[in-house]
N, C-alpha and C positions, 0 to 999 in steps of 0.2 A: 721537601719536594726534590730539593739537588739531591739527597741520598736516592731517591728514587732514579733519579737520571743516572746517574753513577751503576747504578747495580744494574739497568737495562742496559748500560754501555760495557761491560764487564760480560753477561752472556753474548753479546753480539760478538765480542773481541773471542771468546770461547769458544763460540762457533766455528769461527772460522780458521784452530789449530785443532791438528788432528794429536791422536793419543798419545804421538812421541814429541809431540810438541811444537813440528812443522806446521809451516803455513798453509793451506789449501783454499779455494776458491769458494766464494758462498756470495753471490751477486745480492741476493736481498741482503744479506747479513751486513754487507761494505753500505749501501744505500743507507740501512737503519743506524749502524755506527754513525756515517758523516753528519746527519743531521741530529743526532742527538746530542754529539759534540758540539754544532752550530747551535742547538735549543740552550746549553748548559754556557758558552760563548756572551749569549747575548742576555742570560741574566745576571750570569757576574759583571758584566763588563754596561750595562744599562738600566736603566728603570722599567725594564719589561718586567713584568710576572707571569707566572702562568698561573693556568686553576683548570681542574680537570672539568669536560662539561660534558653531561650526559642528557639531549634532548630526541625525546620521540615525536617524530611528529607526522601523520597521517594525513592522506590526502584520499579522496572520493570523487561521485561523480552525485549529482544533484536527484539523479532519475534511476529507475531499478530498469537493468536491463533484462527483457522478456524474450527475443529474439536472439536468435543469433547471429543479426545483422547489427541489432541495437547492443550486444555484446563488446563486439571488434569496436565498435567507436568508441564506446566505452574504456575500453584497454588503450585506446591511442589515445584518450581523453586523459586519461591518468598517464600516462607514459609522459605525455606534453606538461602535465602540472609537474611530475615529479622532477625533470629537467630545469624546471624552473626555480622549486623549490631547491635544488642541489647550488644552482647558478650562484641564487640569493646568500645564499649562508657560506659560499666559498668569497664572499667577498666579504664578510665579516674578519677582524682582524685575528689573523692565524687559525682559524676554522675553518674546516671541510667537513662533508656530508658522506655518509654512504648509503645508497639505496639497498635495503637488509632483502633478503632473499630467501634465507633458512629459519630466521626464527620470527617472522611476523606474526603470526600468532601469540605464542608468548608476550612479545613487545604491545602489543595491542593491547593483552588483557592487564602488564603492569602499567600502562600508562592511565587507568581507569581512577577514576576517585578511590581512596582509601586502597587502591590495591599498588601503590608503587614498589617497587622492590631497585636493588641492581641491577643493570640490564647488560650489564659488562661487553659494552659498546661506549666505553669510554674515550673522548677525543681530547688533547691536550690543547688549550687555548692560551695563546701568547698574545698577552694585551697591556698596554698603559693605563689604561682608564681599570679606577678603581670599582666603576659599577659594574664592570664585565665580570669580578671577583664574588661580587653576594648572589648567594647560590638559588640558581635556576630556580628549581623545587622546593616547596618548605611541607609541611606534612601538611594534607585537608581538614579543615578546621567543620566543614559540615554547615550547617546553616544555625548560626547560633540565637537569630531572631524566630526562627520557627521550630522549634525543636518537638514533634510531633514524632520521630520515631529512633530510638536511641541504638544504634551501629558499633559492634565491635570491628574493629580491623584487625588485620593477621598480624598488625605489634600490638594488640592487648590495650589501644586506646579505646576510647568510648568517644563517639562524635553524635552529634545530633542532626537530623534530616529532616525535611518534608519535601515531596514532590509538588507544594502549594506553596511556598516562598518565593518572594518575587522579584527576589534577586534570579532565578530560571526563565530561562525561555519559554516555557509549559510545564503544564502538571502530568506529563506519561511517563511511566516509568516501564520497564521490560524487565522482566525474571529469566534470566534463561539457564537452564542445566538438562543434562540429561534424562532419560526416564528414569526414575526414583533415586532422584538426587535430591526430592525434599523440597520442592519448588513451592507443592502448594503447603507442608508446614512454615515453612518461611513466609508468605504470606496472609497464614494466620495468625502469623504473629504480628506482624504487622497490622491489620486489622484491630488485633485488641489491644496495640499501645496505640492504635489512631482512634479505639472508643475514649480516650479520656476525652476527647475535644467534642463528643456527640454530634458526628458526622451522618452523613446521610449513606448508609451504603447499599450499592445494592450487584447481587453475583449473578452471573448468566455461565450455566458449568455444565457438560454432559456428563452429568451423573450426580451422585450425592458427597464427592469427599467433602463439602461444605456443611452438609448438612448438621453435622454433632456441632459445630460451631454456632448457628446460626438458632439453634434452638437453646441451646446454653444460652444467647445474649437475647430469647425471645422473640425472634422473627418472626416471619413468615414464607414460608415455602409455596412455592408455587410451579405447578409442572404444567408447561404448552407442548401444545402438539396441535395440530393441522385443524382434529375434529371436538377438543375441549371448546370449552363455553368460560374459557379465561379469555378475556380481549384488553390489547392499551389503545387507544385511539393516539395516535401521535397527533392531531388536531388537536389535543386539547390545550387550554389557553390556563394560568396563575388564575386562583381564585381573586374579583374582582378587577383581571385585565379585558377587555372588552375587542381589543387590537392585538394580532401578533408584533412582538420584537424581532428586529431585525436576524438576530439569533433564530428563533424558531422559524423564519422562512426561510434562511439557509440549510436548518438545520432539514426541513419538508423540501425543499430542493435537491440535498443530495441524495435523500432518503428514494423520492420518485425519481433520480435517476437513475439509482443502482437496479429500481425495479424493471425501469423501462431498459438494461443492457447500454451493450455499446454497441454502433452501428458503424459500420466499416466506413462510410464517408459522408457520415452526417455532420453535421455544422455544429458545432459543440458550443458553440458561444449565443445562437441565434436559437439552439434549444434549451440553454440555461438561461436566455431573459424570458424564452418564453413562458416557460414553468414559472420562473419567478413571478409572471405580470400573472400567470393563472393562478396561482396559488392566493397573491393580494385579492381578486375577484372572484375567489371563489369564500373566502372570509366574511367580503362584503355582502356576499348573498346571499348567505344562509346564516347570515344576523338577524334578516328580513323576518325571519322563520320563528315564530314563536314559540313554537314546543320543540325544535332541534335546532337553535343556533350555531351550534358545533358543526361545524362540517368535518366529511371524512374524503374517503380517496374515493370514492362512488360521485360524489357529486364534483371531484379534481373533475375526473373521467367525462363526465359531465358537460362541464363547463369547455375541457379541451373539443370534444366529440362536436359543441355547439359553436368552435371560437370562429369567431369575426373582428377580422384584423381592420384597424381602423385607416390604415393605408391600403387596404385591400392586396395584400402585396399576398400572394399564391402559393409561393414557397411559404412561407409561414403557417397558412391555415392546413397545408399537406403537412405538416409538421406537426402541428396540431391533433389533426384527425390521426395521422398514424401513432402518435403518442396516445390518444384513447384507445385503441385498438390495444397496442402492448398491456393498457394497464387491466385487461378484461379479466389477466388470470389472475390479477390483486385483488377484483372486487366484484360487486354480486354477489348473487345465490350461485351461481355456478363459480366462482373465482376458487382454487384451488388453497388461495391463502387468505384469503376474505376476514375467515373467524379470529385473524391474525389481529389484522391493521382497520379493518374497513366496517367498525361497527363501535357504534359508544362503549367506552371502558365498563367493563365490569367488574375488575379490579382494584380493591382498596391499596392504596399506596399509602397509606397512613401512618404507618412502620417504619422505623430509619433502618432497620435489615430487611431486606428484600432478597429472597434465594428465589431463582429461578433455573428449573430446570428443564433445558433443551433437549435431552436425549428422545426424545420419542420425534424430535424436527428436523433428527438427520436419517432416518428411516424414508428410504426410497418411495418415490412418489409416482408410480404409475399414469402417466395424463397423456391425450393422445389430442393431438389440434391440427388443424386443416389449414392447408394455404390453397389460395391460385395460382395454377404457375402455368408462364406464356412461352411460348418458342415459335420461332421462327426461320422462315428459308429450310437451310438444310438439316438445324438440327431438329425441325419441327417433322421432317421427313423420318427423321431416323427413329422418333420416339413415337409415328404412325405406326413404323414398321414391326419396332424389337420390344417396343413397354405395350404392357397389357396390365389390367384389374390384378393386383399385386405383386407387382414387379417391383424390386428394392432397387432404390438410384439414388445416386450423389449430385446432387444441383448445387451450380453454382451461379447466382446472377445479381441482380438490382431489386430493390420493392420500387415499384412505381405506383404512386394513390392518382387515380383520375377520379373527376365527376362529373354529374352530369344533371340535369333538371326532368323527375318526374311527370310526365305529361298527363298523368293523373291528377295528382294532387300539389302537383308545383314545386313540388319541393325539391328542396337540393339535396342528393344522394353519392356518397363517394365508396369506392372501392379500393382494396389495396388489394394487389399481387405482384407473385415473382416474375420477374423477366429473364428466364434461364439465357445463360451464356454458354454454360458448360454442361455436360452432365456424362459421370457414369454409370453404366449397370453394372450392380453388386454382384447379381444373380445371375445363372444359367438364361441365354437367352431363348427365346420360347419359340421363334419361326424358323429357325435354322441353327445348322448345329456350328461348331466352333469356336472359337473364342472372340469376344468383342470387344474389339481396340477403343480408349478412350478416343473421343471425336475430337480434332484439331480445328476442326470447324468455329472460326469468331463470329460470335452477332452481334458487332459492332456495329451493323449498316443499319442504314434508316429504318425505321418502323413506323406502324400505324403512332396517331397519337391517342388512341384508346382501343387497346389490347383486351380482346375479350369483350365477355358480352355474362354468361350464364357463371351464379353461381354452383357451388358444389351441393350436389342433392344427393339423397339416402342410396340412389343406382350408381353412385359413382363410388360409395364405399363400397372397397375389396372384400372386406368380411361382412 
């Protein structure tokens, strides 16, 4: 190691004489000289040692930023950690940190299991303690209690893996490469060194590169689309369970809420116990059912369309009811995805390869749905004035569900619509010429507490 310091202090002393051999000025060159004398000082002369340390270490932020509001916080969020982490390590004995700039990338992808290389960002550490000395890194040994799929590295070892050992955090693993970088051959290979343990698999893939595989080990292929008479019922319960696990009502939890969207300032927490308590009750109730025990997302729809909060608390059953409404295009005869989720399986799963092919589900879906939408004050003026029977506009506002008691038949009857705030026209305006400034106009001020009266009938469609 001293020869090493010796030949680093011999270019710095080099540097800084010019070709006849005079002395000339080199400010970094005197800096890296003085200390390297002082590094090579204090190992002859003490029981320091040094050892080269080479540590990558990355820092994140918890959440994907979507915004470009939630970006910046982001970037200050990291800024703030990496300060910290710089602070941490310049207090370790004779180490400093440097925050990399140009070759982050790189560093990122050697610091990955089996892909370590040099990263020639080497720091010299001056320490006493002999544990600072056994080296940082040793090579990844793989998971040698589960050895499900067998890994060359780029030195020609062999290690063993499974993304199911339980020494991991989770079983997801990510492939990522370019297009025809061989993603899904690698894959398939994987796959048939994960057949020797007779695994249950099953593919979901736009298109068929799966398919020569999947018929070589026997499968079953299976192609959805919107209007097939292929169905899964995610209701469905382990032969001989009679009750969901806790698993499969999380799992039907997040399922109906991805169906039901996100809503700008709905209460996220007060709609995921509500589903949850609907989902238990709606289990319970079409147990009842002798010839369909299973329930599906028609009778969720059901059950929420019908809930009765047992604290009668208001917000909830509006929460409720407008959660059946969203799930109309799930289910029915008229539901657009129905033949999907919303009807007992007709599908054998009996097969540990399951190919299923999606390509005919991302084919555009044509579907046209009606809202009621409220205005007032001025901007109710201005959409008398300038919208007519097919006029294109941009609304912006609140869903508000009111109800109200049938004087017919008694019953309790609710409503959802828009309560526009904003809006503008897309189109040429139709009563006068010129161009039509977006309205500034807020409808923040009081309003009736039930807006409207008349649903949308056949004379109000434009076409």
């Amino acid at each position: 190691m001293l020869k090493g310091y010796k030949s680093r202090l011999r270019k710095m002393q080099a540097v800084q004489r010019d070709s006849n051999g005079g002395f000339r000025t080199n400010v970094e060159a005197q800096v890296a000289e003085t200390q390297l004398v002082r590094v090579q000082q204090d190992i002859i002369s003490s029981s320091v040692k040094t050892a080269k340390l080479s540590l990558v270490i990355g820092t994140r932020t918890s959440r994907p930023a979507v915004t470009t509001a939630e970006l910046e916080q982001s970037e200050r969020t990291i800024d703030n950690r990496r300060q910290q982490l710089l602070y941490a390590i310049s207090r370790m004995n004779g180490a400093k940190a440097v925050a990399e700039s140009l070759a982050k990338k790189r560093l990122f992808f050697s610091s990955l299991p089996a892909m370590a290389e040099p990263d020639k960002r080497d720091q010299d550490l001056l320490t006493s303690n002999a544990a600072d000395l056994v080296p940082v890194e040793t090579p990844w040994r793989g998971t040698p209690r589960s050895p499900l799929f067998l890994l060359e590295t780029p030195y020609c070892q062999l290690i063993p893996f499974s993304p199911f050992d339980p020494g991991l955090s989770d079983a997801n693993m990510l492939v990522m490469a370019k297009t025809g970088g061989g993603k899904t051959v690698m894959v398939q290979q994987f796959l048939l060194m994960a057949a020797r343990s007779n695994p249950l698999i099953s593919i979901l893939e736009r298109g068929d590169s799966y398919r020569p595989l999947v018929e070589l080990m026997g499968g079953r292929m299976i192609t959805m689309s919107l209007d097939s008479e292929q169905t899964i019922n995610p209701w469905d319960l382990p032969e001989g369970e009679r009750e969901p696990s806790k698993d499969q009502v999380a799992f039907l939890k997040n399922l109906t809420r991805h169906m039901l969207g996100e809503g700008e300032a709905e209460d996220t927490q007060l709609l995921e116990n509500l589903i949850t308590e609907a989902i238990l009750r709606t289990y319970k109730r079409a147990a009842i059912r002798p010839s369909t025990p299973i329930p599906t997302f028609s009778d969720l729809r059901d059950e929420l369309s019908q809930w009765r909060d047992e604290e009668k608390n208001q917000r909830v059953m509006d929460e409720a009811h407008l959660a059946a409404i969203k799930l109309r295009s799930w289910t029915g005869e008229k539901g657009v995805y129905s033949k999907l989720f919303d009807r007992p399986t007709t599908i054998s799963l009996d097969n540990p390869w399951l190919f299923f092919n999606v390509e005919q589900l991302s084919e555009w879906q044509d579907r046209t749905e009606w809202h009621n939408i409220v205005a007032w004050q001025r901007l109710a003026e201005i959409v008398g004035e300038y919208v007519a029977k097919g006029s294109k506009v941009y609304v912006e506002g609140k869903l508000q569900t009111t109800s109200w008691e049938d004087r017919q038949s008694g019953a309790r009857k609710y409503r959802t619509e828009i309560v526009a705030r904003d809006l503008l026209l897309l189109g040429p305006r139709e009563n006068s010429g010129g161009d039509h400034q977006r309205p500034t106009h807020n409808e923040n001020q009081d309003q009736p507490s039930h807006a409207g009266s008349g649903e949308i009938v056949d004379q109000d469609i434009p076409f």
